[in-house]
Structures are given as C-alpha cells and as structure tokens.
PDB file of N, CA, C and O in Angstrom:
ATOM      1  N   UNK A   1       2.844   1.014  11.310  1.00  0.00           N
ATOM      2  CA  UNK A   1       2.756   2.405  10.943  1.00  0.00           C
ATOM      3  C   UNK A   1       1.310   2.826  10.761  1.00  0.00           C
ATOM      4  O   UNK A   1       0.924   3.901  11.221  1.00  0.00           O
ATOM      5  N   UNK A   2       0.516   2.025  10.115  1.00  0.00           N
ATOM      6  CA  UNK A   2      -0.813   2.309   9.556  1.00  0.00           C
ATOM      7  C   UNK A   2      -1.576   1.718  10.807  1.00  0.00           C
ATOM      8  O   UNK A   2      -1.249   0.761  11.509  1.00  0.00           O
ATOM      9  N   UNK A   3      -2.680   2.541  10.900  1.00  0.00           N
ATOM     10  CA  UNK A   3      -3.528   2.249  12.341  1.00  0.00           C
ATOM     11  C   UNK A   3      -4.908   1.656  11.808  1.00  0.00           C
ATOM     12  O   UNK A   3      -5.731   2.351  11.213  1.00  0.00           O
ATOM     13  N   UNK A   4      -5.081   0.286  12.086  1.00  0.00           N
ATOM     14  CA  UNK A   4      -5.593  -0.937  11.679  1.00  0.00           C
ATOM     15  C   UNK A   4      -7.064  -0.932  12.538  1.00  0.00           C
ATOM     16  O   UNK A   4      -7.719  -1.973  12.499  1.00  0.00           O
ATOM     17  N   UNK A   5      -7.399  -0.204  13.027  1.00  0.00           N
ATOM     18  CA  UNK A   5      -8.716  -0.294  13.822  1.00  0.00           C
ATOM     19  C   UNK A   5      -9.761   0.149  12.917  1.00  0.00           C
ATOM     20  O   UNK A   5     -10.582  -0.752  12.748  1.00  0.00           O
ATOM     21  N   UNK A   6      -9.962   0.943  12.435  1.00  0.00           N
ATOM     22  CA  UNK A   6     -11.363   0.870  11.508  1.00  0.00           C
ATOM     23  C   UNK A   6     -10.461   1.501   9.734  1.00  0.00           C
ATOM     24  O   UNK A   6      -9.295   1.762   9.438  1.00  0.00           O
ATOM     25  N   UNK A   7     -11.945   1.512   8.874  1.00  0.00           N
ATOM     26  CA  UNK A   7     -11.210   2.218   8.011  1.00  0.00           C
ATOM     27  C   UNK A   7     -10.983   3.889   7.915  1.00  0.00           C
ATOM     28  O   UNK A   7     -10.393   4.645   7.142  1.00  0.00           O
ATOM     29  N   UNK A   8     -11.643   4.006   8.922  1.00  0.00           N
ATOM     30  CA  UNK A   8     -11.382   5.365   8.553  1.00  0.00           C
ATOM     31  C   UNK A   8      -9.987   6.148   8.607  1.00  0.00           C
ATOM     32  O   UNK A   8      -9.551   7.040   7.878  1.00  0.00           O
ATOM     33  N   UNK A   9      -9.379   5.439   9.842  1.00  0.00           N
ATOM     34  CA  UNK A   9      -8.230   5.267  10.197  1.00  0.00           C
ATOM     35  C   UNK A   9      -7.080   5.053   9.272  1.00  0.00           C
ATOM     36  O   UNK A   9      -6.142   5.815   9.040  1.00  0.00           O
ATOM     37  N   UNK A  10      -7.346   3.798   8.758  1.00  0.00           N
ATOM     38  CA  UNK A  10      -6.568   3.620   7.199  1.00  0.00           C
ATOM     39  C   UNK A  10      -6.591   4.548   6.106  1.00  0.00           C
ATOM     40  O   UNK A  10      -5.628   4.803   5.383  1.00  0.00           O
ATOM     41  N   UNK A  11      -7.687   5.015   6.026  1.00  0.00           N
ATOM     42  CA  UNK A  11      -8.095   6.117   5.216  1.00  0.00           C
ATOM     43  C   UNK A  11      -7.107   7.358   5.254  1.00  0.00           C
ATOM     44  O   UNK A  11      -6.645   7.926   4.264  1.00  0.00           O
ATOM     45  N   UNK A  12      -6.863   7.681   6.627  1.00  0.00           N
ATOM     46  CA  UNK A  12      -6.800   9.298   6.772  1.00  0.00           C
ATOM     47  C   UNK A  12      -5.479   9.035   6.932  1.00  0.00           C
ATOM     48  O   UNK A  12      -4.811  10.012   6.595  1.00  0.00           O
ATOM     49  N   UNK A  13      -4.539   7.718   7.470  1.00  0.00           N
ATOM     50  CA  UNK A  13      -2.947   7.512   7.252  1.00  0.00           C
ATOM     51  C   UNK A  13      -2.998   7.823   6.102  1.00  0.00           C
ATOM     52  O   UNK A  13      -2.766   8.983   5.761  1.00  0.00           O
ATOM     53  N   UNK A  14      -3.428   6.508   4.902  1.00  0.00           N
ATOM     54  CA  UNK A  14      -2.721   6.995   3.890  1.00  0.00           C
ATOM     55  C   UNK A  14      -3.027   8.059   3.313  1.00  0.00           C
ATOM     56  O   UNK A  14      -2.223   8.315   2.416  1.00  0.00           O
ATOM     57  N   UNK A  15      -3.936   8.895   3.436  1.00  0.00           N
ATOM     58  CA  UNK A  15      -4.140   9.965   2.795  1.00  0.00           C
ATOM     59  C   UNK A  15      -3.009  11.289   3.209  1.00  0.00           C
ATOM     60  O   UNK A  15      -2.796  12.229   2.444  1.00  0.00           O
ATOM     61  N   UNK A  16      -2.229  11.099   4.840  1.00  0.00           N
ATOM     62  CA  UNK A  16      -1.074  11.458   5.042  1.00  0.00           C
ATOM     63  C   UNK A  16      -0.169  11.757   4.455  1.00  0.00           C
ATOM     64  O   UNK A  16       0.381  12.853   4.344  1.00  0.00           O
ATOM     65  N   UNK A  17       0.193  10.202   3.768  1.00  0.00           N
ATOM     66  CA  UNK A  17       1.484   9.892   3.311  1.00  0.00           C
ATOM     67  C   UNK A  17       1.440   9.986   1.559  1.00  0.00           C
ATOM     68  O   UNK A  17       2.369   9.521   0.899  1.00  0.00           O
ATOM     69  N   UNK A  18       0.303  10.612   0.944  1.00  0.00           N
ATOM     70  CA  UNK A  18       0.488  10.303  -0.322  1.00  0.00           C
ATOM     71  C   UNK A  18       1.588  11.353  -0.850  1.00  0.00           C
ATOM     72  O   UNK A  18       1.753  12.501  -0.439  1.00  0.00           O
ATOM     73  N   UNK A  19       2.266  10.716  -1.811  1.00  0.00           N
ATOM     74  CA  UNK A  19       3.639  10.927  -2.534  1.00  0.00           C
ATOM     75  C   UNK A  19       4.795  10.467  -1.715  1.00  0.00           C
ATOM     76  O   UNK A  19       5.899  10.947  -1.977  1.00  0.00           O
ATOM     77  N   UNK A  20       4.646   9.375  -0.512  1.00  0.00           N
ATOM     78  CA  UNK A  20       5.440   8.894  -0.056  1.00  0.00           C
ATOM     79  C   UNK A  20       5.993   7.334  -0.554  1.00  0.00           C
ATOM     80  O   UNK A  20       5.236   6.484  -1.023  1.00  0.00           O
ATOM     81  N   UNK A  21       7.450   7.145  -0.354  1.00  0.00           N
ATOM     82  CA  UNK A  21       7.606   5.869  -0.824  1.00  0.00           C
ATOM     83  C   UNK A  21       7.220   4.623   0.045  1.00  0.00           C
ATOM     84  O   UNK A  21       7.741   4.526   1.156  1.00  0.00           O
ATOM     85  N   UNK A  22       6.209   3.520  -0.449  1.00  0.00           N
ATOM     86  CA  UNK A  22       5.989   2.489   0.706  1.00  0.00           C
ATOM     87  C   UNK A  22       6.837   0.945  -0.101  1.00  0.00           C
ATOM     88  O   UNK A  22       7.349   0.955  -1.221  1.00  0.00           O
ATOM     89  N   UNK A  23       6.786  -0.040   0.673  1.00  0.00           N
ATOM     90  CA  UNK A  23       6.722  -1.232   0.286  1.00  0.00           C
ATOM     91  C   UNK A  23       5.615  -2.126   0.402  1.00  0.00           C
ATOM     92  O   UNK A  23       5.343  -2.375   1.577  1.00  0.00           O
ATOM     93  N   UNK A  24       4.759  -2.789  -0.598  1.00  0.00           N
ATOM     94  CA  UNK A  24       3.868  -3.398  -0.109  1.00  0.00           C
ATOM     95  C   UNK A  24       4.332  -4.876   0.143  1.00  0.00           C
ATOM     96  O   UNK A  24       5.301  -5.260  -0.511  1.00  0.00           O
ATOM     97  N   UNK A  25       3.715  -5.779   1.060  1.00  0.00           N
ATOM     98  CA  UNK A  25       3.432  -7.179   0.817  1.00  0.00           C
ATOM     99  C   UNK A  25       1.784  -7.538   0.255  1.00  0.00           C
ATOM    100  O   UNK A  25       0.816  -7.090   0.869  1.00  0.00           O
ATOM    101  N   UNK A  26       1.659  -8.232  -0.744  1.00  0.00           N
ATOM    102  CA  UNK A  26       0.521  -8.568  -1.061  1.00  0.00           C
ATOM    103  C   UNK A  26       0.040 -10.348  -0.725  1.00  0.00           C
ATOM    104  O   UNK A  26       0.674 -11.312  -1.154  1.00  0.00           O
ATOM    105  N   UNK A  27      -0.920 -10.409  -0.067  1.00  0.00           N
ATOM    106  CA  UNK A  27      -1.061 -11.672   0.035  1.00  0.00           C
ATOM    107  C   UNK A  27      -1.863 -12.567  -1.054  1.00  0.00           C
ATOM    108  O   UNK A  27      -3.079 -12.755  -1.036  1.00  0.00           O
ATOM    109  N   UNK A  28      -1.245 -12.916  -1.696  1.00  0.00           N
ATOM    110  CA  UNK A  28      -2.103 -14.173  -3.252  1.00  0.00           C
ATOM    111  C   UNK A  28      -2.494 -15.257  -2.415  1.00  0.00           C
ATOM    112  O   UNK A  28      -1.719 -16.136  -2.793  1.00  0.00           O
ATOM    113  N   UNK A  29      -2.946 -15.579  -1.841  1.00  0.00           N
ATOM    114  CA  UNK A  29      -3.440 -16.833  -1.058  1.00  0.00           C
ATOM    115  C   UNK A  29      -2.121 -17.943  -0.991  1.00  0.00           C
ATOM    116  O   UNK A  29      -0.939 -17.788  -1.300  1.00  0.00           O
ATOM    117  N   UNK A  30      -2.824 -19.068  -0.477  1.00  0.00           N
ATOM    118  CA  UNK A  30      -1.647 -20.364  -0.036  1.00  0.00           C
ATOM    119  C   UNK A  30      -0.719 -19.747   0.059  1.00  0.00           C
ATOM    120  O   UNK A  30      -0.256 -19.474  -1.048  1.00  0.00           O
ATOM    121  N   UNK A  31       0.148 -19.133   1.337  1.00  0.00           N
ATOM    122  CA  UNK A  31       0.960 -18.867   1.445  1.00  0.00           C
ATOM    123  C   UNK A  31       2.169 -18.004   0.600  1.00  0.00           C
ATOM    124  O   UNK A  31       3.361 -17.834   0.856  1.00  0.00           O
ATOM    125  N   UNK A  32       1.306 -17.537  -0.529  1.00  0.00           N
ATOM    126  CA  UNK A  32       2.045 -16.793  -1.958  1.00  0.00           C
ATOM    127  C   UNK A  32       1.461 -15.596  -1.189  1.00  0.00           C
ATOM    128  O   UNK A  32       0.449 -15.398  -0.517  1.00  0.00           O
ATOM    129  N   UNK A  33       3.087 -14.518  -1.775  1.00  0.00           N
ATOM    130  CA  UNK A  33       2.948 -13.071  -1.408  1.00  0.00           C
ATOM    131  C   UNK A  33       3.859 -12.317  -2.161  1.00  0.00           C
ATOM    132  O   UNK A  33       5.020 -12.721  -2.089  1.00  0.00           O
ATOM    133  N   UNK A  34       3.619 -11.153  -2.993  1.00  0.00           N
ATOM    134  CA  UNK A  34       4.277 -10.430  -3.667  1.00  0.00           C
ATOM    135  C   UNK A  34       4.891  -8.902  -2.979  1.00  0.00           C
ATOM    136  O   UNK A  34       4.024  -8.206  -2.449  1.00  0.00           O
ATOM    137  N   UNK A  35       5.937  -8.509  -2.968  1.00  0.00           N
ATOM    138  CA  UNK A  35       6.739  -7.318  -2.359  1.00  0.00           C
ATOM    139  C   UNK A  35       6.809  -6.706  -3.729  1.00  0.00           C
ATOM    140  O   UNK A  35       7.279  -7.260  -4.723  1.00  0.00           O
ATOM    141  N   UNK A  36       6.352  -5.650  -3.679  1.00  0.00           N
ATOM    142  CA  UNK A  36       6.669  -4.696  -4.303  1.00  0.00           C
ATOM    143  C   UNK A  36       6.649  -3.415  -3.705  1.00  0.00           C
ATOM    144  O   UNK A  36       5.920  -3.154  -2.748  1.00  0.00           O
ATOM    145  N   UNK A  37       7.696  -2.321  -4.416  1.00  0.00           N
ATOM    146  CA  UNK A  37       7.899  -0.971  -3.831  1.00  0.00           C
ATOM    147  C   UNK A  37       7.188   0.083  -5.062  1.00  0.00           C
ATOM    148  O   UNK A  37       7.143  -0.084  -6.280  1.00  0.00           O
ATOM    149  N   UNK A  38       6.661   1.226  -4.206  1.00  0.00           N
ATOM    150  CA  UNK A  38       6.259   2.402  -4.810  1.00  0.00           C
ATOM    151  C   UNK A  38       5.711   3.413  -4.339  1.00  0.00           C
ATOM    152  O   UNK A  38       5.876   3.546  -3.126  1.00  0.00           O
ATOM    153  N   UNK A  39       5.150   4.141  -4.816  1.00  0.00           N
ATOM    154  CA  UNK A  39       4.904   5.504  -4.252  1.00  0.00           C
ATOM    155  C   UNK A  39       3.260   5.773  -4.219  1.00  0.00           C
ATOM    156  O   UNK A  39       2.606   5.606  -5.249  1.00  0.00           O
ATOM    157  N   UNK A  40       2.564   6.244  -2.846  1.00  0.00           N
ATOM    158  CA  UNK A  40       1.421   6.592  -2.634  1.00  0.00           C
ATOM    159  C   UNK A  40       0.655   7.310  -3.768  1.00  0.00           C
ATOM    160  O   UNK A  40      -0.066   8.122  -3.187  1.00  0.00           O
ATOM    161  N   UNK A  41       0.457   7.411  -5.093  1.00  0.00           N
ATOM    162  CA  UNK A  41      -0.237   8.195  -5.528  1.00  0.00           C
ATOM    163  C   UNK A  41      -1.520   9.233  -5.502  1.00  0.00           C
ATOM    164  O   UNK A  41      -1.352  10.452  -5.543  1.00  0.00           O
ATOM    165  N   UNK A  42      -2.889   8.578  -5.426  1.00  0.00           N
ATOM    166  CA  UNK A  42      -4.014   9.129  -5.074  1.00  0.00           C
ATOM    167  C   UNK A  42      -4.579   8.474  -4.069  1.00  0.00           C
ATOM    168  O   UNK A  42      -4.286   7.301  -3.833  1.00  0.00           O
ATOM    169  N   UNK A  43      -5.681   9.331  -3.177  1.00  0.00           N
ATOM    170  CA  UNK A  43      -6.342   8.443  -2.647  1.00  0.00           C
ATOM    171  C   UNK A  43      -7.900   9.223  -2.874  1.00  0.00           C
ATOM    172  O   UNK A  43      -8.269  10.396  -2.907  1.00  0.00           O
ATOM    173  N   UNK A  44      -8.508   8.017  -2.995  1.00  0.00           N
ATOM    174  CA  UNK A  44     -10.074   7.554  -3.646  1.00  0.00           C
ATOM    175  C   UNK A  44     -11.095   7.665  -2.155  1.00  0.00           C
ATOM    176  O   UNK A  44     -10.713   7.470  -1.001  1.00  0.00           O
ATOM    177  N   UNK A  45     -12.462   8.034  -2.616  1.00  0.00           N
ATOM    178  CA  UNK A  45     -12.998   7.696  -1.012  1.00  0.00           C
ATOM    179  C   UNK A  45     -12.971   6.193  -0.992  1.00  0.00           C
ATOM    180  O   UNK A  45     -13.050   5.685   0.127  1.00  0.00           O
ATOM    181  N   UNK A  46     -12.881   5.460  -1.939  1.00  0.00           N
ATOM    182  CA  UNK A  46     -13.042   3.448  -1.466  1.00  0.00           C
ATOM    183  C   UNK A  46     -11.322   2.894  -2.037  1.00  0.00           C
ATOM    184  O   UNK A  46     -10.816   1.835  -1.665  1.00  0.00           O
ATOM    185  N   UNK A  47     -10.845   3.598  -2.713  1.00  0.00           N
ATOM    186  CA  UNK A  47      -9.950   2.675  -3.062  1.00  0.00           C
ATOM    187  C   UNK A  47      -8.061   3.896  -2.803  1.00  0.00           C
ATOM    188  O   UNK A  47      -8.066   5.080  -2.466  1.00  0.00           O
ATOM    189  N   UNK A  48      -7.487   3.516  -2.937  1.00  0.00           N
ATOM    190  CA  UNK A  48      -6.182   4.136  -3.135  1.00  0.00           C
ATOM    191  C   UNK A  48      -5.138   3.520  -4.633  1.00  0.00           C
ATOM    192  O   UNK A  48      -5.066   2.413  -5.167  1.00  0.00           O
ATOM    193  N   UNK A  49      -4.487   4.778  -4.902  1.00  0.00           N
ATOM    194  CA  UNK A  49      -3.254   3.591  -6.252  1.00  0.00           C
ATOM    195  C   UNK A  49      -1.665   4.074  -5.926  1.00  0.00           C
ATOM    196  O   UNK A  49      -1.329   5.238  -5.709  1.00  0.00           O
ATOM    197  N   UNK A  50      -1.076   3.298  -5.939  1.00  0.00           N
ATOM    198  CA  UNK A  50       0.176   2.665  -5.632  1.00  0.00           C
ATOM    199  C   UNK A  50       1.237   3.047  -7.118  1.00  0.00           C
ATOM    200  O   UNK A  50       1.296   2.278  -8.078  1.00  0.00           O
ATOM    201  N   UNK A  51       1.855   4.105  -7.057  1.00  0.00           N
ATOM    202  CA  UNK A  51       2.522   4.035  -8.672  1.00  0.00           C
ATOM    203  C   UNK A  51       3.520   3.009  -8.500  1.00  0.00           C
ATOM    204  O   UNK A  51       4.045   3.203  -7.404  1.00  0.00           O
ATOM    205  N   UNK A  52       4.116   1.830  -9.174  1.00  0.00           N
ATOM    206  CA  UNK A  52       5.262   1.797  -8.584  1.00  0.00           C
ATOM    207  C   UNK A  52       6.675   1.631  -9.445  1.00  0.00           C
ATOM    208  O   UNK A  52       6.941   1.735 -10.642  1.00  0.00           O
ATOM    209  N   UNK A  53       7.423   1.333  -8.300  1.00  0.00           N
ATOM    210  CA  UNK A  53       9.486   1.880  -8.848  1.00  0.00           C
ATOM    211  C   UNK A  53       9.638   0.969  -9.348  1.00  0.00           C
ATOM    212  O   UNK A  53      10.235   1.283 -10.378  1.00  0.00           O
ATOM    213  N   UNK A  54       9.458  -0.360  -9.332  1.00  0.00           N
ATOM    214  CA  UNK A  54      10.472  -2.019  -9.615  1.00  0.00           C
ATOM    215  C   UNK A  54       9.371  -2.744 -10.747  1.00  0.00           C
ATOM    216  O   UNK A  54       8.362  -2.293 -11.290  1.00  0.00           O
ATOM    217  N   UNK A  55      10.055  -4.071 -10.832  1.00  0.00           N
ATOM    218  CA  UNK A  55       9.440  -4.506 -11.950  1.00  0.00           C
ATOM    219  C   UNK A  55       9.804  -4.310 -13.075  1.00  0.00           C
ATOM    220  O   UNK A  55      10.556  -3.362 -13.298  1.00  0.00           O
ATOM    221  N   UNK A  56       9.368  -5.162 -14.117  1.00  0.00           N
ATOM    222  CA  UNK A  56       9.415  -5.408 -15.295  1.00  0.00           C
ATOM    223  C   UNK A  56       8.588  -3.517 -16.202  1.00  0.00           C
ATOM    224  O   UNK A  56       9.050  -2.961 -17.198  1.00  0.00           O
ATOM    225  N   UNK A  57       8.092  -3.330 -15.865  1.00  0.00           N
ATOM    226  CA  UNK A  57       6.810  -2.349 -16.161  1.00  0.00           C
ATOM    227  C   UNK A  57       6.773  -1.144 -14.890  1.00  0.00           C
ATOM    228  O   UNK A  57       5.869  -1.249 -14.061  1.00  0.00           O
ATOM    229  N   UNK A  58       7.482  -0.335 -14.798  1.00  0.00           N
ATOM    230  CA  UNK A  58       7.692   0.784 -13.765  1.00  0.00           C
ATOM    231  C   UNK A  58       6.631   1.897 -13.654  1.00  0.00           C
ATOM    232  O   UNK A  58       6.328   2.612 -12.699  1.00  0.00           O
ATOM    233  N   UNK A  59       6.054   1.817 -15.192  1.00  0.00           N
ATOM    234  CA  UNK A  59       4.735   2.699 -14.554  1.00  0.00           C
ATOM    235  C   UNK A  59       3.465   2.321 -14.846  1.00  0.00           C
ATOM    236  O   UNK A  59       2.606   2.778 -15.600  1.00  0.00           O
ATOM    237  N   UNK A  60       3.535   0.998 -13.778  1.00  0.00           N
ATOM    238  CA  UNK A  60       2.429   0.442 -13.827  1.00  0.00           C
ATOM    239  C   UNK A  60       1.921   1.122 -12.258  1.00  0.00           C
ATOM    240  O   UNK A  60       2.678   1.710 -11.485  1.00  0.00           O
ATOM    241  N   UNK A  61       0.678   0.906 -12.073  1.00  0.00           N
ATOM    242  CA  UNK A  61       0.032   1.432 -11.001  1.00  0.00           C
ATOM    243  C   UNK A  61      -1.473  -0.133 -10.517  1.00  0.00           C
ATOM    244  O   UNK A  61      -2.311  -0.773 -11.152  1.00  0.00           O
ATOM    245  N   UNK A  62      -0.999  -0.047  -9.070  1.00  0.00           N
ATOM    246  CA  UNK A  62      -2.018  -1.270  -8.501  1.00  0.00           C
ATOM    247  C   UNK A  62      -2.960   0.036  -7.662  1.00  0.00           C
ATOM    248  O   UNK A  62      -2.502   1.088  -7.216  1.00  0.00           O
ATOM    249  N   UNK A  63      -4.264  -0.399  -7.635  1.00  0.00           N
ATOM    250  CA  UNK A  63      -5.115   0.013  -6.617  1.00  0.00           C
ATOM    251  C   UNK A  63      -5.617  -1.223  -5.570  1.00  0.00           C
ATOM    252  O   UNK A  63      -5.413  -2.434  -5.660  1.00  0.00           O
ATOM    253  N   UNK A  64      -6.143  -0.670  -4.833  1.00  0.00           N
ATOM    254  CA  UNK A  64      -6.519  -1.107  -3.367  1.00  0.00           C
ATOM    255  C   UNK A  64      -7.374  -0.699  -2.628  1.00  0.00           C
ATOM    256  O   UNK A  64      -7.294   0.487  -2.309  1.00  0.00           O
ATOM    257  N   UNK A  65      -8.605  -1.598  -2.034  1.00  0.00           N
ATOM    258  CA  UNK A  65      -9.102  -0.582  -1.065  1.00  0.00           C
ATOM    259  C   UNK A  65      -8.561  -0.377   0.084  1.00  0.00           C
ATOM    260  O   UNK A  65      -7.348  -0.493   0.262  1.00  0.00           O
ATOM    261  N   UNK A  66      -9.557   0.019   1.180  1.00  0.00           N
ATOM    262  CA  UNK A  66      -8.945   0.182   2.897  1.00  0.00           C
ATOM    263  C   UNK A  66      -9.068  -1.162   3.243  1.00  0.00           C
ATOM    264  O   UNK A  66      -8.243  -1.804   3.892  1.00  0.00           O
ATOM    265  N   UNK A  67     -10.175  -1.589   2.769  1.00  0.00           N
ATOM    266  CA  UNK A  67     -10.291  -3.064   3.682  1.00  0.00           C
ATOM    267  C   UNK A  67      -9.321  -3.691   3.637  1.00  0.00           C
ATOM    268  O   UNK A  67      -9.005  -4.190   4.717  1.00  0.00           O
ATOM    269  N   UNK A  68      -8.132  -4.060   2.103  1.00  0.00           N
ATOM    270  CA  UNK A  68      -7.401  -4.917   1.955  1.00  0.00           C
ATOM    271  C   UNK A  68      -6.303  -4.507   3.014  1.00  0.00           C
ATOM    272  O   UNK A  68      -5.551  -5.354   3.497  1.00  0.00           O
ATOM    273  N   UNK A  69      -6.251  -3.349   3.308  1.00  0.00           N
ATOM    274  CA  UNK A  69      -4.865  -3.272   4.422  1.00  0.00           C
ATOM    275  C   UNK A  69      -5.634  -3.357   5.835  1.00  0.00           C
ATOM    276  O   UNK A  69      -5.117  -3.899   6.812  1.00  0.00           O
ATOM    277  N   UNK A  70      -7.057  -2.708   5.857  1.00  0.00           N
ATOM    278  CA  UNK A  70      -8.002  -3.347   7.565  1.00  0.00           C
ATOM    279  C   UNK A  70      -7.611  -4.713   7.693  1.00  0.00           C
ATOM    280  O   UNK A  70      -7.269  -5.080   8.817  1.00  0.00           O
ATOM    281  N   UNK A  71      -7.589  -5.952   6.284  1.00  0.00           N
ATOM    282  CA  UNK A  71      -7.658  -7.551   6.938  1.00  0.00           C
ATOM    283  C   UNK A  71      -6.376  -7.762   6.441  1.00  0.00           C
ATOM    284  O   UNK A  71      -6.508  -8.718   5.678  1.00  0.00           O
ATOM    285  N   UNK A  72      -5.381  -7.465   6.439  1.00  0.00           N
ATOM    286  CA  UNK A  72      -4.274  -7.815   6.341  1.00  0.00           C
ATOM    287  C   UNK A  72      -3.904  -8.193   4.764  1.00  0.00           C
ATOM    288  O   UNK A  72      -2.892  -8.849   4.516  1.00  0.00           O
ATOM    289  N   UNK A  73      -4.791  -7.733   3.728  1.00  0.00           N
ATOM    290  CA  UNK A  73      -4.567  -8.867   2.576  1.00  0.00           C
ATOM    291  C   UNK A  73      -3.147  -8.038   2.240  1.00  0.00           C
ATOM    292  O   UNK A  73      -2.128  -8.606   1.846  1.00  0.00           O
ATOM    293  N   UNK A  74      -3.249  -6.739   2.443  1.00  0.00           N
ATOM    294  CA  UNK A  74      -1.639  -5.716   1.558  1.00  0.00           C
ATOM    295  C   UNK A  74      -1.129  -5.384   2.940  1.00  0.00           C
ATOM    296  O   UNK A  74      -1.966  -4.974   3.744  1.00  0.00           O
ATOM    297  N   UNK A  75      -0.088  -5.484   3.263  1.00  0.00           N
ATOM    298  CA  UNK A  75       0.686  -5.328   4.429  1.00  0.00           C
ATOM    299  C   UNK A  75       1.603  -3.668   3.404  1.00  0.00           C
ATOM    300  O   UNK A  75       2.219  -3.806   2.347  1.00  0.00           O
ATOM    301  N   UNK A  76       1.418  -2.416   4.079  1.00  0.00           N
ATOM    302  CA  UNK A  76       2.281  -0.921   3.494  1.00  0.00           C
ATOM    303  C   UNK A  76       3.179  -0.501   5.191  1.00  0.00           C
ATOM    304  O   UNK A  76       3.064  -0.223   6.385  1.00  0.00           O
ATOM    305  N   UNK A  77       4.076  -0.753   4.027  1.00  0.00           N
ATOM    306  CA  UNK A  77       5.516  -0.310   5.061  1.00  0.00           C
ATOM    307  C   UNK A  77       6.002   1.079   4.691  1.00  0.00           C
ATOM    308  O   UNK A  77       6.094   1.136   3.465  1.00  0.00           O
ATOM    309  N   UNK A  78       6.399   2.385   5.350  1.00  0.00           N
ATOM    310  CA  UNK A  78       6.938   3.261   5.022  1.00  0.00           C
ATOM    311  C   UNK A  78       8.258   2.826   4.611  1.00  0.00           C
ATOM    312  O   UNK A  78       8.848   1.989   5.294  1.00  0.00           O
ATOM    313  N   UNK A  79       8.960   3.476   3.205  1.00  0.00           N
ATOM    314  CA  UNK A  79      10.618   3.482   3.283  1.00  0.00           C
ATOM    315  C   UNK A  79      11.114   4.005   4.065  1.00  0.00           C
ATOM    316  O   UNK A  79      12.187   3.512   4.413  1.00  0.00           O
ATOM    317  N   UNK A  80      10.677   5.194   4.742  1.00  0.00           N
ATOM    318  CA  UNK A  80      11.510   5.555   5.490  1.00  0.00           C
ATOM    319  C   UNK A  80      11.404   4.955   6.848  1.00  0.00           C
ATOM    320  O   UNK A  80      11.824   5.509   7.865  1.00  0.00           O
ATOM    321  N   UNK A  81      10.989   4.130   6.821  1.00  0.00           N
ATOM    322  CA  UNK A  81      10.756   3.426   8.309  1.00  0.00           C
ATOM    323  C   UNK A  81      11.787   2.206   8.010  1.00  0.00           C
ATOM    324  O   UNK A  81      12.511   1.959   8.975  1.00  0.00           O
ATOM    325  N   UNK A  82      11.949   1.580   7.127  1.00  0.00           N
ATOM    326  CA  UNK A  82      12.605   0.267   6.941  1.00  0.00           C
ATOM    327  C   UNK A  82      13.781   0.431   6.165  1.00  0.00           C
ATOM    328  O   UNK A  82      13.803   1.404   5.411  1.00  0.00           O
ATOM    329  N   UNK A  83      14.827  -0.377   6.201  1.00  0.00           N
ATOM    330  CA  UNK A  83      16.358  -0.477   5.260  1.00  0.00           C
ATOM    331  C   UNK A  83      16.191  -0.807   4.024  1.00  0.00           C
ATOM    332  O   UNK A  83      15.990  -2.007   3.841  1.00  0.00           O
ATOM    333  N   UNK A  84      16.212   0.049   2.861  1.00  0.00           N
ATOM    334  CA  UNK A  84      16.109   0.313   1.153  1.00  0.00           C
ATOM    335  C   UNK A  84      17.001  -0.487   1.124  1.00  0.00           C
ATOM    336  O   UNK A  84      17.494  -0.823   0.047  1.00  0.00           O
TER     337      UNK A  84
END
C-alpha cells in the first residue's frame, strides 16, 4: 500500500491516510515482531503517532519515523485492505 521508494513518498501516504485504521508489524530484532492495530493519528515532518485499539492500555500511542517503514523495521497495513 505504502510506496517504499524514498521518504518522501512515505511521508505524503501516510499523511493521506491519517485517521485511518492500520495494522502494524513491528520488527524487535531476532526474528521477534509485534502486530498491533490502530489508528493514524498525526503526522510530524520526521516522525508520525499511531493511537492504538488493542492491548492491555488502549490509549497508548507509538511514534515512528519514515525511515522505520523506508527499511522495513514497521511493516503498516490498511484495515481496509486486509480481513479484521
């Protein structure tokens, strides 16, 4: 969904989709990766934040920059692209 060639690119998707619902994958190294779902909140000129739905703590909020979705570290899936 998100167009992976520079950041600017990343930038101006998610800046699209904010107040949309995504799923992230996060990559923790060695093969550890966390899924979590939530909603696009703001976007930053370096970073973006993620409100999200699940969890222990529902209004907790993760930020991110572009790079982490340029090198693959946060993989953002639209909900409406994938089966809830």
């Amino acid at each position: 969904m998100f167009d992976r060639t520079d950041v600017f690119h990343v930038r101006s998707d998610i800046q699209r989709n904010i107040g949309s619902k995504v799923r992230l994958e996060t990559n923790k190294g060695r093969h550890k990766s966390v899924i979590s779902k939530g909603v696009i909140s703001n976007v930053y000129p370096s970073i973006f934040t993620i409100q999200l739905s699940d969890g222990p703590d529902p209004s907790r909020k993760l930020s991110f920059s572009y790079t982490d979705v340029l090198t693959n570290a946060v993989e953002i899936t639209l909900c409406d692209s994938i089966e809830q």
